[in-house]
GURO-46471 format. One record per atom (N, C-alpha, C, O): x, y, z; atom name; residue number from 1. Coordinates in steps of 0.02 Angstrom, whole numbers. Example, Ala and Ser with C-alpha at 12.3 -4.5 7.8 and 13.67 -1.06 7.14 Angstrom:
# residues 2
PT        x        y        z    a     k
PT      660     -284      390    N     1
PT      615     -225      390   CA     1
PT      660     -165      390    C     1
PT      712     -166      423    O     1
PT      642     -112      354    N     2
PT      684      -53      357   CA     2
PT      645        2      394    C     2
PT      670       57      402    O     2
# end
This chain:
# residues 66
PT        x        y        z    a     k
PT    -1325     4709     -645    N     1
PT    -1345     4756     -695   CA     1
PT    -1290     4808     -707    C     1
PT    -1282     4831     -764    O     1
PT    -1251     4827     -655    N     2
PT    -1214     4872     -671   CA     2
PT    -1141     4857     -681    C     2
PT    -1095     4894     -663    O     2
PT    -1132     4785     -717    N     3
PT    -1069     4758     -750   CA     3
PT    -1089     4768     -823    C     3
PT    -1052     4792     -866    O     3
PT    -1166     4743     -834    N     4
PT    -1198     4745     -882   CA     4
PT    -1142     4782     -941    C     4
PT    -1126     4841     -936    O     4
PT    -1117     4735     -998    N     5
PT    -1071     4781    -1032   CA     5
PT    -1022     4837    -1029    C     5
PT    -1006     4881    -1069    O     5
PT     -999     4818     -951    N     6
PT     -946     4880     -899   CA     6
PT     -878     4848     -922    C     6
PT     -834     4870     -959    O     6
PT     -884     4778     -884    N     7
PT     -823     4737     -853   CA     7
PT     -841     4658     -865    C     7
PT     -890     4633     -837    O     7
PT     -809     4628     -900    N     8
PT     -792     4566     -909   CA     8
PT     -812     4511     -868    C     8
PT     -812     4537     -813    O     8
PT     -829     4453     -860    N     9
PT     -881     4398     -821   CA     9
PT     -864     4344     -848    C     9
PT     -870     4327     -907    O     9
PT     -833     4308     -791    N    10
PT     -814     4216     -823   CA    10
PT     -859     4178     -798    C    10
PT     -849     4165     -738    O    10
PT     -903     4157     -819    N    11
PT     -937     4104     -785   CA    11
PT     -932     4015     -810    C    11
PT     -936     3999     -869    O    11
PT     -925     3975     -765    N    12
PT     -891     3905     -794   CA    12
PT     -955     3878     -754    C    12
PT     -974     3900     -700    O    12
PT     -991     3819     -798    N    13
PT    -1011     3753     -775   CA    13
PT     -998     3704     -843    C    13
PT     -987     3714     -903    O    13
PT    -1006     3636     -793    N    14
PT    -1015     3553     -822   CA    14
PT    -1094     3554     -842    C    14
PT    -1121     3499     -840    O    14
PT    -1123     3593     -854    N    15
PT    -1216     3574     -868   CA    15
PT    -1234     3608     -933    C    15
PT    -1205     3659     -953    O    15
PT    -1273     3585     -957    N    16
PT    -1278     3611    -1024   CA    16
PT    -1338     3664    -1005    C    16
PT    -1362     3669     -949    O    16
PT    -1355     3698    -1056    N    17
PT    -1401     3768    -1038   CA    17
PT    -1469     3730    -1027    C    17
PT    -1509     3763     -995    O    17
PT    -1496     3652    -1051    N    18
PT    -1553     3650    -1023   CA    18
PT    -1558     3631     -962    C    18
PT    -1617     3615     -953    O    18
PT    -1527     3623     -913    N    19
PT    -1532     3599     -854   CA    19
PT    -1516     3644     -823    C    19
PT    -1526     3637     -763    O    19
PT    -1485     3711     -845    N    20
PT    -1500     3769     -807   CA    20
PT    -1567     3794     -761    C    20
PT    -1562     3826     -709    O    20
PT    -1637     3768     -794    N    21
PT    -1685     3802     -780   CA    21
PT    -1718     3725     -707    C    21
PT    -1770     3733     -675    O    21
PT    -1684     3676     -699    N    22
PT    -1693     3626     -660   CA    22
PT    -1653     3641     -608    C    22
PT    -1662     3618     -552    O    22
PT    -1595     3688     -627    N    23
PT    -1551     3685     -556   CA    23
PT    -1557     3766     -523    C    23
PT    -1527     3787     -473    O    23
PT    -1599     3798     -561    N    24
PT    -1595     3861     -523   CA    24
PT    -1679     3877     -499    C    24
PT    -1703     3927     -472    O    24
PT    -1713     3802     -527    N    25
PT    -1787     3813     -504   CA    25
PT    -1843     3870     -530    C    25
PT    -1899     3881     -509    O    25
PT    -1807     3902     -584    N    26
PT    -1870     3938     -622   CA    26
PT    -1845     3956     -699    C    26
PT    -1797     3989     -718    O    26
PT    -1895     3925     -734    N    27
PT    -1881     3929     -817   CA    27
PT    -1888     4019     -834    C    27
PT    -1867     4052     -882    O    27
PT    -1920     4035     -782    N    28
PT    -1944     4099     -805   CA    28
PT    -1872     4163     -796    C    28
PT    -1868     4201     -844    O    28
PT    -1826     4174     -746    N    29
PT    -1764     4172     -739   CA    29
PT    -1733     4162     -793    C    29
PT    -1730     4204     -839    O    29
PT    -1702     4093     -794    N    30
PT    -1670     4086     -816   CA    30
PT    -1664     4095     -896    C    30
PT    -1609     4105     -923    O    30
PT    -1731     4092     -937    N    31
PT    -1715     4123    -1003   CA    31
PT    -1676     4202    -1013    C    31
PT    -1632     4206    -1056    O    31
PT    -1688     4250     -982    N    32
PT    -1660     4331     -984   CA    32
PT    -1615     4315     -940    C    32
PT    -1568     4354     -943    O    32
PT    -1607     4272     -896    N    33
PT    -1508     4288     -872   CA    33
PT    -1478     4244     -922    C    33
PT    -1428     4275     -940    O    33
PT    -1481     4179     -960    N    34
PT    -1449     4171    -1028   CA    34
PT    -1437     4218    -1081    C    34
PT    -1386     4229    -1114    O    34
PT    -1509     4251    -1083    N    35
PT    -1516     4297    -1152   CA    35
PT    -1425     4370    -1133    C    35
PT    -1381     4387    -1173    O    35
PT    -1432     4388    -1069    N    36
PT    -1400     4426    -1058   CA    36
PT    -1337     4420    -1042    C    36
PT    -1297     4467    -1047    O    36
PT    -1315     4340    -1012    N    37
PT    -1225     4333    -1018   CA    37
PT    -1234     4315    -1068    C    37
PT    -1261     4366    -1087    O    37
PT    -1235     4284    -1110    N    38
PT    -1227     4285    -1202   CA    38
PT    -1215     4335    -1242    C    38
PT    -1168     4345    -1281    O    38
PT    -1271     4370    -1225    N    39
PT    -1270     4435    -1268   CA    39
PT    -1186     4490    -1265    C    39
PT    -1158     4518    -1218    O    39
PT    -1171     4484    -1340    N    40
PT    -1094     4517    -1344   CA    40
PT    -1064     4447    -1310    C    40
PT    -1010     4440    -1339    O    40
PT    -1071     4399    -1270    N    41
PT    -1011     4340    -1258   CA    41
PT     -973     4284    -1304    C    41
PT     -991     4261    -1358    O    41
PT     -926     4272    -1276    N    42
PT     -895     4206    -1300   CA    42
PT     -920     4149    -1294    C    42
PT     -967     4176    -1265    O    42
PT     -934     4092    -1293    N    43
PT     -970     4017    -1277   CA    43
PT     -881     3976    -1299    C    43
PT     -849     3973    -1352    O    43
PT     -869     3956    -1239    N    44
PT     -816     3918    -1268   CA    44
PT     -810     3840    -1224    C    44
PT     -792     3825    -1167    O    44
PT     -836     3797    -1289    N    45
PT     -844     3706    -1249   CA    45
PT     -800     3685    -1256    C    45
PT     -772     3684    -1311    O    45
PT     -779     3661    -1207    N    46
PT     -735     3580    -1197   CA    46
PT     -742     3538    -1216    C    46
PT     -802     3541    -1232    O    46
PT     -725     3490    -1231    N    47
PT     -737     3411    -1242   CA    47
PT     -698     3358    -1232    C    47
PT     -652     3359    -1273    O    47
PT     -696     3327    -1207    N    48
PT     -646     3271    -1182   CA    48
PT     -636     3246    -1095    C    48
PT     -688     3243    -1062    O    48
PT     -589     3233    -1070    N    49
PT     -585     3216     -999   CA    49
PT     -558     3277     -959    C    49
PT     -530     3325     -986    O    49
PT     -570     3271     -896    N    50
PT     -560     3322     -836   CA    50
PT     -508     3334     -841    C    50
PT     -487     3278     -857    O    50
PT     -451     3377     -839    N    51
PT     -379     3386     -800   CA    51
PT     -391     3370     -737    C    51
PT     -357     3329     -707    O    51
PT     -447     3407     -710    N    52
PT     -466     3422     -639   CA    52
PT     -452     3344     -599    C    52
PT     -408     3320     -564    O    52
PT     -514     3323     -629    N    53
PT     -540     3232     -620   CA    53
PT     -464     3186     -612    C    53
PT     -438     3161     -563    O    53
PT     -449     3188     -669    N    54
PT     -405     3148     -699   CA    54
PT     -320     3169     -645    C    54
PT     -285     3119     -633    O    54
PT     -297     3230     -621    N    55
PT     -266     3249     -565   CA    55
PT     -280     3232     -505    C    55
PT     -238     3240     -460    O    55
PT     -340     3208     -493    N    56
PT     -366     3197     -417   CA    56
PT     -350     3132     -404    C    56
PT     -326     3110     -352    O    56
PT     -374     3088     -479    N    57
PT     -378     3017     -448   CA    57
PT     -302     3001     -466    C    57
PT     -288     2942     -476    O    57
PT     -250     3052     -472    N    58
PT     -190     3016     -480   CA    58
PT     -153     3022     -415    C    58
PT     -101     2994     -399    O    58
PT     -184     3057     -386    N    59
PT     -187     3116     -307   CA    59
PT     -191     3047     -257    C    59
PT     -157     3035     -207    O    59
PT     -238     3010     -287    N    60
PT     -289     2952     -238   CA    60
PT     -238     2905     -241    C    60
PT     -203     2882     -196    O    60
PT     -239     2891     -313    N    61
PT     -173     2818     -335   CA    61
PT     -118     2839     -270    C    61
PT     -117     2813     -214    O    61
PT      -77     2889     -293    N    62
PT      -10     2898     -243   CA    62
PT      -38     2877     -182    C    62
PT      -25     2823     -158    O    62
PT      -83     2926     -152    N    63
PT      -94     2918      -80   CA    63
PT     -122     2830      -63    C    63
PT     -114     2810       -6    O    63
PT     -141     2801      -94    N    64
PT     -156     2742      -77   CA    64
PT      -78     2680      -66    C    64
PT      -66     2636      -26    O    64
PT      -40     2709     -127    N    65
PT       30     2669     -126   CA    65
PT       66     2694      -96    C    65
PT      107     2713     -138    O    65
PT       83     2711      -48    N    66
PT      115     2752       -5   CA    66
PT      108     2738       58    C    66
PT      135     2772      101    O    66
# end
């Protein structure tokens, strides 16, 4: 509450906002903590393949030929 429109907040997931209320176990929650990192925020989606993913398994390749 007391960032609340203070100081800036990155928050990153892979889940879309309806499965928010499945992974944090209460619908009731989770609508007003959406309503409130939104509110005044950015929403900015990705689309396409991992860097992350796609670095790891090249991580795997090497280490396997080697």
């Amino acid at each position: 509450m007391s960032r609340y429109e203070r100081h800036a907040t990155i928050i990153t997931s892979n889940r879309p906002f309806d499965d928010w209320a499945k992974l944090l176990g209460d619908v009731v929650v989770v609508a007003p903590l959406l309503d409130r990192l939104l509110h005044h925020g950015h929403l900015l989606k990705f689309e396409g393949k991992s860097w992350r993913l796609k670095e790891a398994a090249a991580r795997a390749v090497r280490k396997d030929c080697a």
